[in-house]
mmCIF file of the C-alpha atoms, coordinates in Angstrom:
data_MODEL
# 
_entry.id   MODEL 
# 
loop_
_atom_site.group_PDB 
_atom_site.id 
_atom_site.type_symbol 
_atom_site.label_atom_id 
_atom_site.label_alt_id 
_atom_site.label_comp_id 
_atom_site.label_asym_id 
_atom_site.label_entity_id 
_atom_site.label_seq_id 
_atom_site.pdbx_PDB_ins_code 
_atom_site.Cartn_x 
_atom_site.Cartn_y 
_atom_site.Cartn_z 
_atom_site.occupancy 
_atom_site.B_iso_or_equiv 
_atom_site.pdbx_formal_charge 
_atom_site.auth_seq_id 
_atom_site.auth_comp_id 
_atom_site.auth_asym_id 
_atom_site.auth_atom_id 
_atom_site.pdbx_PDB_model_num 
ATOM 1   C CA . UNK A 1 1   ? -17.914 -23.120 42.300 1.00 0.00 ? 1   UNK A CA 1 
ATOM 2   C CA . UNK A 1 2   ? -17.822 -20.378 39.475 1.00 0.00 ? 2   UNK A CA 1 
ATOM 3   C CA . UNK A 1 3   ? -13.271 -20.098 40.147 1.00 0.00 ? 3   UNK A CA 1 
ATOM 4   C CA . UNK A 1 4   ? -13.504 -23.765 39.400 1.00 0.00 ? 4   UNK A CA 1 
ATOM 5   C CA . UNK A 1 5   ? -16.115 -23.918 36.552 1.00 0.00 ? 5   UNK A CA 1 
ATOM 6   C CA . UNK A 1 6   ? -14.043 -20.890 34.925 1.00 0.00 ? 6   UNK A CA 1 
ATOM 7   C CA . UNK A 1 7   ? -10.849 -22.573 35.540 1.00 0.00 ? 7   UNK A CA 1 
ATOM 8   C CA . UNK A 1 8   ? -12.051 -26.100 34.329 1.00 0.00 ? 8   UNK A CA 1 
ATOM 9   C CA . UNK A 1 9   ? -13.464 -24.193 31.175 1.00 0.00 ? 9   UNK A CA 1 
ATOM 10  C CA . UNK A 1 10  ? -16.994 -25.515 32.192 1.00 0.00 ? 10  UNK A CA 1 
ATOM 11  C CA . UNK A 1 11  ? -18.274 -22.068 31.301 1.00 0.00 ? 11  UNK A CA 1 
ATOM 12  C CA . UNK A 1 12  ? -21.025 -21.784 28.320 1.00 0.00 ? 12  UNK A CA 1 
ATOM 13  C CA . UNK A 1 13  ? -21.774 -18.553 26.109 1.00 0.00 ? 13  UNK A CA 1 
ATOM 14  C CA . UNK A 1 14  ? -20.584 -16.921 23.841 1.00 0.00 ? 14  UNK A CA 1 
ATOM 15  C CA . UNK A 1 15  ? -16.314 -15.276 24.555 1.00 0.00 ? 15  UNK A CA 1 
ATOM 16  C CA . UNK A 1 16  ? -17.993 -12.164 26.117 1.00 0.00 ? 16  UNK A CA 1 
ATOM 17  C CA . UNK A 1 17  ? -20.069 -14.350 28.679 1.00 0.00 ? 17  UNK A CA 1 
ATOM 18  C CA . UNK A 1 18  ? -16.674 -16.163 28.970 1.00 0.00 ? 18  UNK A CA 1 
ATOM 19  C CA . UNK A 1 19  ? -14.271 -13.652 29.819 1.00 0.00 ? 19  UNK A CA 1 
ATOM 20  C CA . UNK A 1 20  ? -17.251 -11.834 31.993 1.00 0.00 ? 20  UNK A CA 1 
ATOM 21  C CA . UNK A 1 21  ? -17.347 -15.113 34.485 1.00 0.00 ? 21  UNK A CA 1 
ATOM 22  C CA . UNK A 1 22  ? -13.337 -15.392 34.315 1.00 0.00 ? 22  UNK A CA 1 
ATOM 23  C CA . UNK A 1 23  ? -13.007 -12.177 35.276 1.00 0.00 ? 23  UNK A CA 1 
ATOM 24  C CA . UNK A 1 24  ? -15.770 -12.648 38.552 1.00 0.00 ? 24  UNK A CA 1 
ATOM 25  C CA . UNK A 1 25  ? -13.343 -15.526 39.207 1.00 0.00 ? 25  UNK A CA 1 
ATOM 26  C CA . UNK A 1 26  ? -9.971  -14.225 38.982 1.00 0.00 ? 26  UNK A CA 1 
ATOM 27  C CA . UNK A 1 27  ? -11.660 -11.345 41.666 1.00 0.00 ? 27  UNK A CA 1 
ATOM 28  C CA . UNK A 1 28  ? -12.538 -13.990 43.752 1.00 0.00 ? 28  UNK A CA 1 
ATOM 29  C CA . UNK A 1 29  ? -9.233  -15.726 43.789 1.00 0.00 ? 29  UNK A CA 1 
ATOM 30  C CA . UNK A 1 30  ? -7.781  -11.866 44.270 1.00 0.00 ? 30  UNK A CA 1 
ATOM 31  C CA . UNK A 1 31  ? -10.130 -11.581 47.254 1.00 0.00 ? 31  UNK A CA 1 
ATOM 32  C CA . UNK A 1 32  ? -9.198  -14.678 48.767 1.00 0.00 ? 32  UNK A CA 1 
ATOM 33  C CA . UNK A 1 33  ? -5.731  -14.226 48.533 1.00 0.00 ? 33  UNK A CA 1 
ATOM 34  C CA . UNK A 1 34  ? -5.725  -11.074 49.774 1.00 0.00 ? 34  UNK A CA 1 
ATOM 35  C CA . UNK A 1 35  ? -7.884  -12.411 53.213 1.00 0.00 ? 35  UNK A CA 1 
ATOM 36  C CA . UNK A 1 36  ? -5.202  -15.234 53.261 1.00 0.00 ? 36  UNK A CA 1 
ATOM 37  C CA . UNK A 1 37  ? -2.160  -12.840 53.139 1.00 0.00 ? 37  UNK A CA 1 
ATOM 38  C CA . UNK A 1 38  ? -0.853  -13.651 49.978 1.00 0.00 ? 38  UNK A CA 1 
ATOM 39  C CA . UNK A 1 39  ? -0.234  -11.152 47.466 1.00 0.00 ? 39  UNK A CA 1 
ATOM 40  C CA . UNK A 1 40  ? -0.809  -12.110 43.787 1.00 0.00 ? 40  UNK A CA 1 
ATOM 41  C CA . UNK A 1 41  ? -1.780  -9.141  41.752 1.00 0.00 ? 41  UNK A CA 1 
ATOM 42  C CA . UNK A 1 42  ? -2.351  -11.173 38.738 1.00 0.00 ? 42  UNK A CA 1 
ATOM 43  C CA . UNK A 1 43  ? -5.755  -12.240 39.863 1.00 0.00 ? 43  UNK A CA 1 
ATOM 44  C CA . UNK A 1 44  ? -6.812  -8.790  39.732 1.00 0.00 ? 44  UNK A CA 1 
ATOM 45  C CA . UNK A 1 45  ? -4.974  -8.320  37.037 1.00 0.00 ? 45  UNK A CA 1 
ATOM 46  C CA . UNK A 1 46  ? -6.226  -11.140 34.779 1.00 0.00 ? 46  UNK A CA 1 
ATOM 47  C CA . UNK A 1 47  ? -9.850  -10.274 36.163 1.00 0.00 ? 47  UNK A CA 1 
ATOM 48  C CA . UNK A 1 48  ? -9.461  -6.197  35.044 1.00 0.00 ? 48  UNK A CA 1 
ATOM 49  C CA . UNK A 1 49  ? -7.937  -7.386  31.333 1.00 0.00 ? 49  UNK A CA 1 
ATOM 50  C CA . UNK A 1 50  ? -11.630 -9.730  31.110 1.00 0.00 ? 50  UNK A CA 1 
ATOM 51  C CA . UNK A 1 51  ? -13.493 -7.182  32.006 1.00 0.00 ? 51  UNK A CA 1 
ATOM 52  C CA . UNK A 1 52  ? -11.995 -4.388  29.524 1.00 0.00 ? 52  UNK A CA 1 
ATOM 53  C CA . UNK A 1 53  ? -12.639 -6.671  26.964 1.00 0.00 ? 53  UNK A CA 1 
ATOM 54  C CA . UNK A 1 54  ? -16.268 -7.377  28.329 1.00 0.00 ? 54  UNK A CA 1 
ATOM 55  C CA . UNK A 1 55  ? -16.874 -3.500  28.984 1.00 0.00 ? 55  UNK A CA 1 
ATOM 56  C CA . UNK A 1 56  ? -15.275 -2.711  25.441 1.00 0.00 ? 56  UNK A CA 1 
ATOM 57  C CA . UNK A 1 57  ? -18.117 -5.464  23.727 1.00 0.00 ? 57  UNK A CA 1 
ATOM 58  C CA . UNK A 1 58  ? -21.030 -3.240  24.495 1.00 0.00 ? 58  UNK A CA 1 
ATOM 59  C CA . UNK A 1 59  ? -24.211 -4.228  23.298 1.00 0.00 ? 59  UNK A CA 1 
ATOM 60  C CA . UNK A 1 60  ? -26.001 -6.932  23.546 1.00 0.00 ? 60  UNK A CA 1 
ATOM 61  C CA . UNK A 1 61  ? -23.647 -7.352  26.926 1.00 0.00 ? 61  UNK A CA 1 
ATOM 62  C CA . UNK A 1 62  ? -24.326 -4.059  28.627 1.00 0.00 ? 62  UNK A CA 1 
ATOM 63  C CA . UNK A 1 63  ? -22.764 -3.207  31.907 1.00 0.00 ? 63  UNK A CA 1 
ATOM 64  C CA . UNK A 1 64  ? -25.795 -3.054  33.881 1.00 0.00 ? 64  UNK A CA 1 
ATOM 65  C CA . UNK A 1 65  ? -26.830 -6.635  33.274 1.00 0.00 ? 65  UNK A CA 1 
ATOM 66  C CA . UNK A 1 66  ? -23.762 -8.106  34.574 1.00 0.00 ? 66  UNK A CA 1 
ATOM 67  C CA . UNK A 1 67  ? -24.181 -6.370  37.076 1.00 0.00 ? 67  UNK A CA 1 
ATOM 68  C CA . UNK A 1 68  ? -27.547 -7.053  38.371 1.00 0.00 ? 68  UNK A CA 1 
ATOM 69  C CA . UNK A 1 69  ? -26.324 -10.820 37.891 1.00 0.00 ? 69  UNK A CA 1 
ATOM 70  C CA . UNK A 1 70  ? -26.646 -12.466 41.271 1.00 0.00 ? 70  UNK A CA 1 
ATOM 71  C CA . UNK A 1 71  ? -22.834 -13.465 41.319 1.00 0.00 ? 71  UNK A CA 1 
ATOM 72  C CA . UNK A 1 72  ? -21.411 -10.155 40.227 1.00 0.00 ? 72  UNK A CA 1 
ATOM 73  C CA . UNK A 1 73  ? -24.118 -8.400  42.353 1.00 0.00 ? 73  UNK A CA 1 
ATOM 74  C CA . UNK A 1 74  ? -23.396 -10.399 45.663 1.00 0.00 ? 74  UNK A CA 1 
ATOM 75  C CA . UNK A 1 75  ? -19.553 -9.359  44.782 1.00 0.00 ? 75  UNK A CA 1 
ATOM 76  C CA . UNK A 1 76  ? -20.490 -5.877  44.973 1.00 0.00 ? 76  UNK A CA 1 
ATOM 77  C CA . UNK A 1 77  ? -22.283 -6.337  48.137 1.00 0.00 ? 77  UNK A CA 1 
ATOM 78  C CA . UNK A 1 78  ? -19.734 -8.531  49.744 1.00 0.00 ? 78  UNK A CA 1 
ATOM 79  C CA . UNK A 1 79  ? -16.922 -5.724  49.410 1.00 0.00 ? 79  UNK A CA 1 
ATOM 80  C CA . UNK A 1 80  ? -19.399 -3.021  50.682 1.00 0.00 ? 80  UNK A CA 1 
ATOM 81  C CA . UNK A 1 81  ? -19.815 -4.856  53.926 1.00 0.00 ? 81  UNK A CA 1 
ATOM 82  C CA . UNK A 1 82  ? -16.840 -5.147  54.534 1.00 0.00 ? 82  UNK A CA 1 
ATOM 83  C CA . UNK A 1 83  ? -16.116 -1.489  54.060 1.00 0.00 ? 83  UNK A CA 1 
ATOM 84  C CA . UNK A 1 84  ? -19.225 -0.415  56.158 1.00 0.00 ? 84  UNK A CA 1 
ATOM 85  C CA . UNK A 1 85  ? -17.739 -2.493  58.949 1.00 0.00 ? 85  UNK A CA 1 
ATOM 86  C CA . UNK A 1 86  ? -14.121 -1.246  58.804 1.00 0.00 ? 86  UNK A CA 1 
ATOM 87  C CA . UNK A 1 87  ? -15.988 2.223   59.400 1.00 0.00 ? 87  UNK A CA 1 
ATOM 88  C CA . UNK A 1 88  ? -14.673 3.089   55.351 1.00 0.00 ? 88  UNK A CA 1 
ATOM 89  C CA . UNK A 1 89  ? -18.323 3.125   54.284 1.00 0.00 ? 89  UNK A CA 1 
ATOM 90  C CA . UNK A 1 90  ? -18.557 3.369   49.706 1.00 0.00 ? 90  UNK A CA 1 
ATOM 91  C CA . UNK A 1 91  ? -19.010 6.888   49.070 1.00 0.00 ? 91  UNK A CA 1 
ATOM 92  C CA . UNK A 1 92  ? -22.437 7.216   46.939 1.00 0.00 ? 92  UNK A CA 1 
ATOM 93  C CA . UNK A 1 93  ? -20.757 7.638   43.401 1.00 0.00 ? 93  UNK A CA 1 
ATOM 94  C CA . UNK A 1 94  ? -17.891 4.787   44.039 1.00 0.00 ? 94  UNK A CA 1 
ATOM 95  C CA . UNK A 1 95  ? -21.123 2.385   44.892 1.00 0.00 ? 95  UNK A CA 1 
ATOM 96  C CA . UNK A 1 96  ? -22.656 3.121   41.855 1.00 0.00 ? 96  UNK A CA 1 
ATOM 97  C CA . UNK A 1 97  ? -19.710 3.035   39.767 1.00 0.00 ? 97  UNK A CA 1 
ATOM 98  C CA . UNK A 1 98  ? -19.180 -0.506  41.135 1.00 0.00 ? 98  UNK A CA 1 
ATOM 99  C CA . UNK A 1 99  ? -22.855 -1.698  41.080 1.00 0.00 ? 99  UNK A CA 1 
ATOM 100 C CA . UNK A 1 100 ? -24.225 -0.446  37.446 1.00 0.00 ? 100 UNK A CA 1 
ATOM 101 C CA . UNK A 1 101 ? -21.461 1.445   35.618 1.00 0.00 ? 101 UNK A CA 1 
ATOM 102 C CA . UNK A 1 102 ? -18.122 0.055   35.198 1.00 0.00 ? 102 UNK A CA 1 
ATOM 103 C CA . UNK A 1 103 ? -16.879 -3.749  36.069 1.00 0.00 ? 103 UNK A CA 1 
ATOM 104 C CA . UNK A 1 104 ? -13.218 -2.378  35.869 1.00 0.00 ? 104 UNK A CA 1 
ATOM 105 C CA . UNK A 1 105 ? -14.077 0.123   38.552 1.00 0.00 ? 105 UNK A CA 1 
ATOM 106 C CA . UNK A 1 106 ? -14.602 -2.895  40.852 1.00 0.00 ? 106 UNK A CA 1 
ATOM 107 C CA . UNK A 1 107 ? -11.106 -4.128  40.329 1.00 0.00 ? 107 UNK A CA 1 
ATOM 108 C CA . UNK A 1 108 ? -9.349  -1.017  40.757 1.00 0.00 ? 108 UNK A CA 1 
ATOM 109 C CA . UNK A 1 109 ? -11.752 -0.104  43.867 1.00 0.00 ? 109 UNK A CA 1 
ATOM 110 C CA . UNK A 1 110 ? -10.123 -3.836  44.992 1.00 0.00 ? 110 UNK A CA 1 
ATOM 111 C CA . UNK A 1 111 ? -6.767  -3.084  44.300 1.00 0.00 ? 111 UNK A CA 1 
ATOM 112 C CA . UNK A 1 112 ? -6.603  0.088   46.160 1.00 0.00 ? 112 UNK A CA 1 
ATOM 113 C CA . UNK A 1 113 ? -8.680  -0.519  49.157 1.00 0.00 ? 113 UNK A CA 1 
ATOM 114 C CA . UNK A 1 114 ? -9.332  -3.730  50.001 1.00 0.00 ? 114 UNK A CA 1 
ATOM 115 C CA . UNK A 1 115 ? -5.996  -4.344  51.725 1.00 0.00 ? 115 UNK A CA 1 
ATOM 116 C CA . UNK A 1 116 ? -6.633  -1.425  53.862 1.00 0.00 ? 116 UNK A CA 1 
ATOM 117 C CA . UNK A 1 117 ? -10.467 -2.943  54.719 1.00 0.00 ? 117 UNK A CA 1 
ATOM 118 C CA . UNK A 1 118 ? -9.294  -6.077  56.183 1.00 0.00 ? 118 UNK A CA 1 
ATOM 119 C CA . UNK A 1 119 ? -6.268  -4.216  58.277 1.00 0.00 ? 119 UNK A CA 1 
ATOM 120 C CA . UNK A 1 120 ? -9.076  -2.329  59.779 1.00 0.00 ? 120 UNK A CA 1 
ATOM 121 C CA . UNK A 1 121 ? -11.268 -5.607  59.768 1.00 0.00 ? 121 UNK A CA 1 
ATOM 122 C CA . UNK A 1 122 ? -8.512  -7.255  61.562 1.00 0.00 ? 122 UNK A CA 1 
ATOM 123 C CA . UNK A 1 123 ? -7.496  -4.508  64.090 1.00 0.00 ? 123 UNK A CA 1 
ATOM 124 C CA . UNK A 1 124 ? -11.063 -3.998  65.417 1.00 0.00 ? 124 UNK A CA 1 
ATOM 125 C CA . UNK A 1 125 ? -11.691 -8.063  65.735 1.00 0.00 ? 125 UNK A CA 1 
ATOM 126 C CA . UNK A 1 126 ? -14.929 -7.820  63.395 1.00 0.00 ? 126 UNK A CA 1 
ATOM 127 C CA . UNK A 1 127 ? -14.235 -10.460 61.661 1.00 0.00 ? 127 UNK A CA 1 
ATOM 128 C CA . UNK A 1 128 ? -15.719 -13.929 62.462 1.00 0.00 ? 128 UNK A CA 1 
ATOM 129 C CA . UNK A 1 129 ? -15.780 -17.580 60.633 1.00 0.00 ? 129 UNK A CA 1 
ATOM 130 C CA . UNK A 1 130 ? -19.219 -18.644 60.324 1.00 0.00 ? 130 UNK A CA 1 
ATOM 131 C CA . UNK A 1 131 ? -21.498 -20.921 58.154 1.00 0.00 ? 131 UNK A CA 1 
ATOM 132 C CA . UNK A 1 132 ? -21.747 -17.420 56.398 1.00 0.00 ? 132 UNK A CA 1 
ATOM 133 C CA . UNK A 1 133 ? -17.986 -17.577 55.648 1.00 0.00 ? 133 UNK A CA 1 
ATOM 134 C CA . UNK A 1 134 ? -17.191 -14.531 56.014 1.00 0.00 ? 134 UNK A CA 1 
ATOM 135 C CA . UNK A 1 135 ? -19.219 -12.094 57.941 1.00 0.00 ? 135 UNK A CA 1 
ATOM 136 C CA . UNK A 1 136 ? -18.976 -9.225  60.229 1.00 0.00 ? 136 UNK A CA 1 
ATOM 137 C CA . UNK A 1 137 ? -20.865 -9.375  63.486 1.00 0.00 ? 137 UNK A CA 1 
ATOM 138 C CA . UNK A 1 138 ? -24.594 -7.856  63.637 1.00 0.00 ? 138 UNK A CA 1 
ATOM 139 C CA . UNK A 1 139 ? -27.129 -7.691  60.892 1.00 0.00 ? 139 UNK A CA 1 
ATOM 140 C CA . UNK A 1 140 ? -26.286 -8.120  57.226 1.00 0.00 ? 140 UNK A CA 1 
ATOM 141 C CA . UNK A 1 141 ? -26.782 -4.686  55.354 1.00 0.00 ? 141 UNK A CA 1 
# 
């Protein structure tokens, strides 16, 4: 619902609340794609230049509170799961860096990892359709 509020321009705030939700999107549509098999690195792309312009706004749009937004919080959680149950757990700094500190982190943390995730994902059979989506098998972290 937010890639096709974003994409619809059904998105209200001011253009730093704007390009912050674009960018969740265009991660989004880089996940997806990147679960699907398709390679499109403008997704991440598009999503890392909205969040350099978020992260370069400052105050009163600090880092920390779009990141303890649900959305952008559950994104953070969802690619830590996923890690934990390829066996490439988030070292401690990395998971900070993508939960509090730096929404750019997140896409280049994407870009350079996720790929490698869902091979690992996909060789151990971990990875089940559900009413949860996605999800690994066993308890949710």
């Amino acid at each position: 619902m937010i890639c096709e509020d974003v994409l619809n321009d059904r998105i209200d705030g001011d253009d730093v609340e704007k390009k912050a939700w674009a960018a969740l999107a265009h991660e989004h549509i880089g996940d997806l794609r990147r679960i699907a098999g398709l390679d499109d690195p403008d997704a991440y792309q598009t999503a890392k230049r909205h969040y350099e312009t978020v992260e370069a706004a400052g105050a009163p749009h600090p880092i920390m509170a779009w990141a303890n937004e649900e959305e952008f919080y559950q994104s953070s959680r969802f690619i830590g799961h996923l890690a934990d149950a390829a066996n490439q757990p988030i070292d401690a700094e990395t998971a900070r860096d993508l939960r509090s500190l730096s929404l750019t982190r997140r896409i280049t943390y994407r870009q350079s990892t996720f790929d490698a995730i869902l091979s690992a994902l996909d060789q151990k059979e971990t990875l089940d359709w559900s009413e949860r989506v996605l999800s690994t098998s066993g308890p949710d972290p």
